[in-house]
C-alpha positions in Angstrom: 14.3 49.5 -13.8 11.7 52.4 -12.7 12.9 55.6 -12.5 14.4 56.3 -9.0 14.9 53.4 -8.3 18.5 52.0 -7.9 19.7 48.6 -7.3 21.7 48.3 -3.9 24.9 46.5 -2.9 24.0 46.4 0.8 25.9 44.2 3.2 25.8 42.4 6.2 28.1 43.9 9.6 30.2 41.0 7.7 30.9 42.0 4.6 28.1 39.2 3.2 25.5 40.7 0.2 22.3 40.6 1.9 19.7 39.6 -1.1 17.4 41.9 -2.4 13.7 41.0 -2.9 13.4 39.3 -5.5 16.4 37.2 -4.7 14.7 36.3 -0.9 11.2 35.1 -2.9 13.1 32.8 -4.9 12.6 29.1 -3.3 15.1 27.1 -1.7 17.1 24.9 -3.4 18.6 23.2 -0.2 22.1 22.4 -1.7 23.3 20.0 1.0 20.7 18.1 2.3 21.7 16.7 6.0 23.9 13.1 5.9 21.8 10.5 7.9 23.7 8.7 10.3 23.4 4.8 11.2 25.0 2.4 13.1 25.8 -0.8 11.3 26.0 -3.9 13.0 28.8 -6.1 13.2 30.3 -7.6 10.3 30.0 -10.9 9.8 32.4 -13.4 8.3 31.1 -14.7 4.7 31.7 -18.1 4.1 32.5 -19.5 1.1 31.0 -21.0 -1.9 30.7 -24.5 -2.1 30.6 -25.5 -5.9 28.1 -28.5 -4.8 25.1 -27.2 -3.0 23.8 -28.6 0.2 20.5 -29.5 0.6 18.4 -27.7 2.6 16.7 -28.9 5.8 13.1 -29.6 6.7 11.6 -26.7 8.6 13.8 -24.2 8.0 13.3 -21.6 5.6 14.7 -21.2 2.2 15.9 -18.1 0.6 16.9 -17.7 -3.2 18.6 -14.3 -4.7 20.4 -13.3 -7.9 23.8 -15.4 -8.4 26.5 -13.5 -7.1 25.0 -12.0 -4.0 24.8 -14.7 -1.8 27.2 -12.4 0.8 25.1 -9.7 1.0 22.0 -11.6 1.6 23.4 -13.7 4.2 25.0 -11.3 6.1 21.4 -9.0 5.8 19.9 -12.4 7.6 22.6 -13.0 10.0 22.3 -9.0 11.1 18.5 -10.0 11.9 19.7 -12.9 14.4 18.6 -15.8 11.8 21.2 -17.9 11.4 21.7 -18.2 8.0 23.8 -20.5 6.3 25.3 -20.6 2.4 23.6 -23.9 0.6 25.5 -22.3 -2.6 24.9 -20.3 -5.6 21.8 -18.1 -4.9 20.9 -20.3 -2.0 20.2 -19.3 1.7 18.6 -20.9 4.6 17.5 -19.8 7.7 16.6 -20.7 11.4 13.8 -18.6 10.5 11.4 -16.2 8.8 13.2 -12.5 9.3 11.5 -9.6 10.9 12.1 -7.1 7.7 11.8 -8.7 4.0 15.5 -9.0 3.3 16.6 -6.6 0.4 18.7 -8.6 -1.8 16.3 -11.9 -1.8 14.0 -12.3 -4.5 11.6 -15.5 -2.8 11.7 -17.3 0.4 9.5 -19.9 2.3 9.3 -22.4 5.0 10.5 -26.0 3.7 7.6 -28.6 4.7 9.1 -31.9 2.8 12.2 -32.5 0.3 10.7 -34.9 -2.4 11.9 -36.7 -5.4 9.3 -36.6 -7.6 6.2 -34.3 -8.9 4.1 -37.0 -7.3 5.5 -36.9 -4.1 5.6 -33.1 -4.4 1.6 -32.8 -5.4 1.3 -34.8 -1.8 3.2 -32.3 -0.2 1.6 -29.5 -0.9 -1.4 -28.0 1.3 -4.6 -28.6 0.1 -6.3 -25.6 0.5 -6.5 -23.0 -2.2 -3.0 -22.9 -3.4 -1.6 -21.1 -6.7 1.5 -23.6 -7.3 4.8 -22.1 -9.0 8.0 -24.7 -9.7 11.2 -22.8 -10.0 14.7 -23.3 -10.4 17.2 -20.8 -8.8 18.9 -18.1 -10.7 22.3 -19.8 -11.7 23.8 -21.6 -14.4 23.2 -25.3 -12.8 19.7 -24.0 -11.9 18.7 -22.7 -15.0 19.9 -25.9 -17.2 17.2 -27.9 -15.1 14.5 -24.9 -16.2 13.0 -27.1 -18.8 12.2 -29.7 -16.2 9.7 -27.0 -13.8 7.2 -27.3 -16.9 6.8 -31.2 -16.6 6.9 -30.9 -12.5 4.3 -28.2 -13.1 1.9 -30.2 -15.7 2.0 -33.1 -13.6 1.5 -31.4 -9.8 -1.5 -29.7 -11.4 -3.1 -33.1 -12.9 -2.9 -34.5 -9.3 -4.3 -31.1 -7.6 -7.3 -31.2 -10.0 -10.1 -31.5 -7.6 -8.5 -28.7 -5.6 -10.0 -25.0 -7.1 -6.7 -23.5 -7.1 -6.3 -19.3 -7.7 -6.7 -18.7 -11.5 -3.4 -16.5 -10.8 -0.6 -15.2 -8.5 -2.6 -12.2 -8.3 -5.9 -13.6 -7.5 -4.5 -15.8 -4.4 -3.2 -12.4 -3.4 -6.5 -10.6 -4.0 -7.9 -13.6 -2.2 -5.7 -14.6 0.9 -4.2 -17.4 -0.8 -1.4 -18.8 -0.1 1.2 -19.8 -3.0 3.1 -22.9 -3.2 6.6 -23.3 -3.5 8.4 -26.2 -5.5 11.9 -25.6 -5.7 14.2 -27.4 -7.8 17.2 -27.3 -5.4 19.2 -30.2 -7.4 18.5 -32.7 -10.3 15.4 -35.1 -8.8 15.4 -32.7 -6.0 13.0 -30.4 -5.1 11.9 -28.1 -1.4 8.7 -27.6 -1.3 6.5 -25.0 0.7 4.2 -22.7 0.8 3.6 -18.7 1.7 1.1 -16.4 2.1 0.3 -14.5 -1.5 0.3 -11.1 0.7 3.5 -11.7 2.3 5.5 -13.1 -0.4 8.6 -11.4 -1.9 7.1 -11.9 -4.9 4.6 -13.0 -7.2 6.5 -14.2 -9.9 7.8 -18.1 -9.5 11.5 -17.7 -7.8 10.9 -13.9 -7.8 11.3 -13.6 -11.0 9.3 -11.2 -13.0 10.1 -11.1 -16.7 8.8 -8.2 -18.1 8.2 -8.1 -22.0 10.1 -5.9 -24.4 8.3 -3.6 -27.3 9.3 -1.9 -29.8 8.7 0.9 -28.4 10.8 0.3 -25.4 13.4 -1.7 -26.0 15.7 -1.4 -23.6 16.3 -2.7 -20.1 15.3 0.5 -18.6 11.9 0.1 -19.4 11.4 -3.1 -17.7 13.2 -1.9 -14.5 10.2 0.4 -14.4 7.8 -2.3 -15.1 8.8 -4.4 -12.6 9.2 -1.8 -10.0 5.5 -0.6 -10.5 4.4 -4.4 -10.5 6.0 -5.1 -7.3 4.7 -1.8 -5.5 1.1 -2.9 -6.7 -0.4 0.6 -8.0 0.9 2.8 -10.3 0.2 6.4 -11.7 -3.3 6.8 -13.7 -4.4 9.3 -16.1 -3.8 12.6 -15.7 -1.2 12.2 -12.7 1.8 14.5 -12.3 4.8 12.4 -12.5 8.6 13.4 -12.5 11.4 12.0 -14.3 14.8 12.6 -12.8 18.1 11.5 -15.1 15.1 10.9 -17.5 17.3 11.2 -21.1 16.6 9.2 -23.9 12.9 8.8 -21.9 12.9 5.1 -21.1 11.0 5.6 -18.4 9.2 9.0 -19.6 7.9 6.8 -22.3 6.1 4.2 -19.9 4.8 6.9 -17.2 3.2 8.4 -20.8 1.6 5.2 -21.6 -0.3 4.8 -18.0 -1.6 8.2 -19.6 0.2 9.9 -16.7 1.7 13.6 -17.4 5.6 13.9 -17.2 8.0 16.2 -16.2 11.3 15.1 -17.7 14.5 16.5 -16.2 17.6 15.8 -17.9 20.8 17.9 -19.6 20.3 15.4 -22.3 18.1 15.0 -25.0 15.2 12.4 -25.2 13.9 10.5 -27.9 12.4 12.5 -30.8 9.2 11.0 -29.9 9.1 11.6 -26.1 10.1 14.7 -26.6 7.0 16.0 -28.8 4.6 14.2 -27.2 1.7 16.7 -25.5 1.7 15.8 -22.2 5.5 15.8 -21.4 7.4 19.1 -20.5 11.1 18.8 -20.7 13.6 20.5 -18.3 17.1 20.7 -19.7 18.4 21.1 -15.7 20.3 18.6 -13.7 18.3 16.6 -11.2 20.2 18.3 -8.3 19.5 22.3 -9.8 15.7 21.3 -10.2 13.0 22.9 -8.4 9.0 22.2 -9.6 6.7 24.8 -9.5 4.2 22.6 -8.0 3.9 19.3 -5.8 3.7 16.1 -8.1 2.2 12.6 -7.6 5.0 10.2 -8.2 8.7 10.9 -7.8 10.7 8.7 -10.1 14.8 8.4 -10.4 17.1 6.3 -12.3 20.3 7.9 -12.5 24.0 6.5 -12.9 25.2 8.6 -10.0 26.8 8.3 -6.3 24.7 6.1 -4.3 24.2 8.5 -1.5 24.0 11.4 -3.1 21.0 10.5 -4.5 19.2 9.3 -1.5 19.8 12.6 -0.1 18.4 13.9 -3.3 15.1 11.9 -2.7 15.0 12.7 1.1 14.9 16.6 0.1 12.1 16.0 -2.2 9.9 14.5 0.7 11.1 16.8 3.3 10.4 19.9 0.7 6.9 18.1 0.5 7.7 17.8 -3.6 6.1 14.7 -4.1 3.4 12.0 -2.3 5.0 8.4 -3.7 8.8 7.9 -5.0 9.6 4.7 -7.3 13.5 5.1 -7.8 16.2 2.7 -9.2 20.1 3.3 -7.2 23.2 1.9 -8.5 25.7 0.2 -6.0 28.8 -0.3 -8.2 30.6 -0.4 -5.0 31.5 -4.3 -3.8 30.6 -3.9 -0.2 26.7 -2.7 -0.9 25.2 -3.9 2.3 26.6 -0.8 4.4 25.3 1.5 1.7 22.0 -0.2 1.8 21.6 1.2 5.6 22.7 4.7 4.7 20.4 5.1 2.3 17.5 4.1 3.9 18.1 6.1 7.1 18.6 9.4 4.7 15.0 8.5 2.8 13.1 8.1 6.7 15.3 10.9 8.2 14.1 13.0 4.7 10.9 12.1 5.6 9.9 9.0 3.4 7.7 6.3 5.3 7.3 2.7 4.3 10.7 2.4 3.1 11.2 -0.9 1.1 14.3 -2.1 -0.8 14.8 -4.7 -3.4 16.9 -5.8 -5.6 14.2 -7.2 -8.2 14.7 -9.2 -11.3 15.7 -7.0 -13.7 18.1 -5.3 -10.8 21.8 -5.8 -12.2 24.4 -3.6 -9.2 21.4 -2.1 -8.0 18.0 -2.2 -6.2 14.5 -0.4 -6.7 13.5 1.5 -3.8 9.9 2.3 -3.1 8.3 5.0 -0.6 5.7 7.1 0.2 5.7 10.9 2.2 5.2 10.6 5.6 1.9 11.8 7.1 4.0 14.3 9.2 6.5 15.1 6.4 
């Protein structure tokens, strides 16, 4: 301390410390970030399961999610005046095509013809440029007929042959496309469809995006991340700033580094010997909550095991703080009725400040969904 110079306890006419300089340059670490408020809609009654799936119906649109969560995706539709009805495990189907992309769906079309055969299906199908994908839906009857979409596939491309169909999902997108939709609903069943590549849930057949595990990254983690970054369509390139909340052992660190990105890695715990030397990653041992950066970043990424809402209020003070411009983040809902939570937490992103707020559970999603933003243009 320089001479003459003394340290004051000064208070307020309250008795409160008032802070001393350096204490009032110190940046603000907004402890409670505001609770969003939202109205849910009413609740609807879920009916129940039918063991035997109905088939669907001609002209009405057909919605597949993960087994299990049938309920939450039927009541999402119903809330947005479709008239959805349960066909069974990880079936839905609607009056029609929803105004927002349903969260817990992973693929949905409109139903032009219920065929038999692969010949029958190759007929229904339009016949302009068309990438076709055959699919079974995500549950055990479903995925005992997955060995028959290869021969459904084989054959419905022999017929299309003098069609020039997209060379890949990604090329009808790039290209307008549309892709077509053969779902194998029951044995010597199939819907079949078609949707716009830009407009689909997916790309992957059925929504379902397998992504590959390395040795490097072995774990489940790190194809959460994969997929996420697939489904938003960009993802960080060299030299970006990227941070890494809950980021311990570096599952996700270790990916971001790969994209040749640079990491800031915040976690008590420790990460993986090799993350943790690597040259472009700088490790804060801070929780996510206690972190402040000393600089605005590029991508905002999360995937913590914590309270649902608290860390959507966590992401929402980033944007509103201005802390980052895009925000991939993963949320756990271990709660069983996730559908209310779903609506908080999007109302805390937008009131935070996020724009283009989209939810989805995607493939690799167990109790959870991957939520993807960027900043506002006023945020």
């Amino acid at each position: 301390m320089r001479k003459g110079h003394h340290k004051t306890n000064r208070r307020d006419e309250k008795g409160r410390r008032r802070p001393d300089r350096e204490e009032r340059r110190a940046p603000t670490r907004d402890p409670r970030p505001p609770v969003a408020t939202v109205r849910l809609p009413g609740r609807v009654k879920i009916p129940p399961i039918a063991k035997l799936a109905t088939l669907p119906t001609v002209g009405k649109w057909l919605w597949t999610c993960r087994d299990g969560f049938e309920a939450q995706l039927f009541e999402e539709l119903c809330w947005q005046k479709c008239s959805a009805t349960v066909l069974g495990s990880g079936l839905v189907e609607t009056d029609r095509q929803p105004a927002t992309p349903p969260t817990f769906a992973r693929m949905g079309f409109r139903i032009d013809a219920l065929v038999k055969t692969p010949q029958e299906a190759a007929a229904a199908l339009p016949q302009h440029p068309s990438r076709v994908q055959v699919w079974v839906p995500d549950t055990d009857a479903g995925n005992a007929r997955a060995g028959e979409c290869l021969a459904w596939e084989s054959t419905i491309n022999a017929l299309r042959d003098g069609i020039k169909d997209p060379s890949t999902p990604w090329s009808a997108f790039e290209s307008g496309a549309s892709l077509g939709q053969v779902c194998l609903v029951a044995p010597h069943t199939a819907a079949v469809g078609s949707i716009g590549a830009r407009v689909a849930l997916s790309l992957a057949p059925g929504g379902r995006a397998r992504m590959k595990r390395t040795a490097a990254a072995p774990s489940r983690a790190a194809m959460k991340l994969d997929e996420a970054l697939e489904w938003v369509g960009v993802s960080p390139g060299k030299g970006d700033l990227c941070v890494d909340l809950g980021s311990a052992p570096g599952g996700w660190t270790r990916r971001l580094l790969e994209r040749g990105a640079r990491v800031w890695s915040v976690d008590t715990g420790l990460l993986a010997p090799d993350v943790a030397k690597h040259p472009r990653v700088r490790h804060f041992h801070q929780t996510a909550f206690a972190f402040v950066p000393d600089e605005p970043c590029d991508w905002l990424f999360c995937d913590m095991a914590w309270r649902p809402l608290e860390v959507a209020q966590l992401l929402a003070k980033w944007a509103r703080n201005r802390w980052a411009t895009q925000m991939v983040a993963n949320i756990k809902l271990p709660m069983k009725d996730k559908l209310p939570m779903v609506l908080r937490m999007r109302a805390t992103l937008e009131a935070g400040g996020w724009s283009n707020v989209h939810l989805r559970q995607l493939y690799h999603d167990r109790d959870e969904v991957t939520v993807q933003a960027v900043r506002g243009p006023n945020t």
